[in-house]
C-alpha positions in Angstrom: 31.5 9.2 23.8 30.7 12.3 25.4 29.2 13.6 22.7 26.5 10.9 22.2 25.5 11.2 25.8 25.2 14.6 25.2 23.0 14.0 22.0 20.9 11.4 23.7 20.4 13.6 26.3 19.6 16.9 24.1 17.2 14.5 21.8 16.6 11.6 23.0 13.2 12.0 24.0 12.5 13.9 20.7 13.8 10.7 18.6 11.3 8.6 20.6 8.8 10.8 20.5 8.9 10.4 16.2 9.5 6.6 16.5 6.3 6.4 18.6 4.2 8.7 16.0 5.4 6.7 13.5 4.4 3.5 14.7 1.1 5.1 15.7 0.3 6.3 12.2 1.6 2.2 11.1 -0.8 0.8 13.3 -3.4 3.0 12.3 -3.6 2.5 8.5 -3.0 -1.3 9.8 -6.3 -1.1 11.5 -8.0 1.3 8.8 -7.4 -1.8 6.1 -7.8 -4.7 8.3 -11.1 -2.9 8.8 -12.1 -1.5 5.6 -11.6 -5.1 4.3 -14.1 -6.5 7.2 -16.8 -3.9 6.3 -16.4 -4.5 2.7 -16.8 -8.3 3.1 -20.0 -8.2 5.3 -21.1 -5.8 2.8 -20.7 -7.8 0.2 -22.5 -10.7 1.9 -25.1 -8.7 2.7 -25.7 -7.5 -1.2 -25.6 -10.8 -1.9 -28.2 -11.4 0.4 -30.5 -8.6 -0.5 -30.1 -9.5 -4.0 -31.1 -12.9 -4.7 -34.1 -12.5 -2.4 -35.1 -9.5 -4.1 -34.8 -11.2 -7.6 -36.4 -14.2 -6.4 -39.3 -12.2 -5.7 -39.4 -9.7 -8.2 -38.5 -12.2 -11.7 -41.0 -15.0 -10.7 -41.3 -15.8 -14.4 -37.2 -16.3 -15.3 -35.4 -19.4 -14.1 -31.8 -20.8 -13.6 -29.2 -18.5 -15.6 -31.5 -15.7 -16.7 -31.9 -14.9 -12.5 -28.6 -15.4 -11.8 -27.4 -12.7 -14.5 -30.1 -10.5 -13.0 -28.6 -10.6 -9.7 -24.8 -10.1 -11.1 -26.1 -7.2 -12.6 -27.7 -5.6 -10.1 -25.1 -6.6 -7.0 -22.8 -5.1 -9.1 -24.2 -1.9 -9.7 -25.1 -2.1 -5.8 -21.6 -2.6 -4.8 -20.1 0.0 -7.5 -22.6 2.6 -6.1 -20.6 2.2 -3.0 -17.3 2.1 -3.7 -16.4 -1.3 -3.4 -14.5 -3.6 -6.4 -15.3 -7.1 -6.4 -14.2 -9.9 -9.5 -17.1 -11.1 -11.5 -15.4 -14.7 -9.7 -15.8 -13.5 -6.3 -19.9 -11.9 -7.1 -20.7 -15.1 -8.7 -19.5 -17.4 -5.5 -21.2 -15.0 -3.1 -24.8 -14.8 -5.1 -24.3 -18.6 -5.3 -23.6 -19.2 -1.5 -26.7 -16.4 -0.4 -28.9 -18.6 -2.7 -27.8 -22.1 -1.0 -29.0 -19.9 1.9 -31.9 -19.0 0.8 -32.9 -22.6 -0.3 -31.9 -23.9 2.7 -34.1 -21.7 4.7 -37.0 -22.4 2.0 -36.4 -25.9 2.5 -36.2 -25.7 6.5 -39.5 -23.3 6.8 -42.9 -25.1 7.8 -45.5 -26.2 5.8 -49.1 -25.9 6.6 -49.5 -29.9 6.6 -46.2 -30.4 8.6 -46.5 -28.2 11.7 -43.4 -28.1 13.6 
């Protein structure tokens, strides 16, 4: 019994010491990925975004599935260029949802005969 006092006593405070780095460093990479996967996601969004405004604009002359695999294509390349992996499931839902957006907002804005 003496002996474990005498232990405790000798490194007891070292022994914390390495618990409490440990759990540090856990909480850390905790935070880095809880993060990381935040970022990514408004990323994503944002690609989204970007995209299907940018290829409404710029392919005036293609319609329905032709537009939509020009924006796969080129939020993927987008989101590869910076490092993040997304399913072709996951890109499809999220150009679909920024282009409900974007016809929302279309539908929403003001016309010249209708003045708000």
């Amino acid at each position: 019994m003496e002996l474990l006092k005498q232990f405790i006593s000798d490194y007891g405070t070292t022994i914390l010491y390495a618990i409490i780095t440990a759990l540090a460093g856990y909480l850390g990479v905790i935070a880095k990925q809880l993060y990381t996967r935040y970022i990514n996601d408004k990323t994503k969004q944002a690609v989204a975004r970007m995209v299907v405004q940018a290829v409404e604009q710029i392919y005036t002359d293609l319609h329905g599935e032709e537009k939509l695999n020009k924006a796969l294509a080129a939020a993927s390349e987008m989101l590869v260029s910076k490092g993040i992996t997304i399913t072709d499931l996951e890109l499809r839902m999220l150009i679909e949802a920024a282009l409900a957006e974007f016809n929302d907002a279309l539908n929403k804005a003001p016309t010249s005969n209708n003045p708000v």
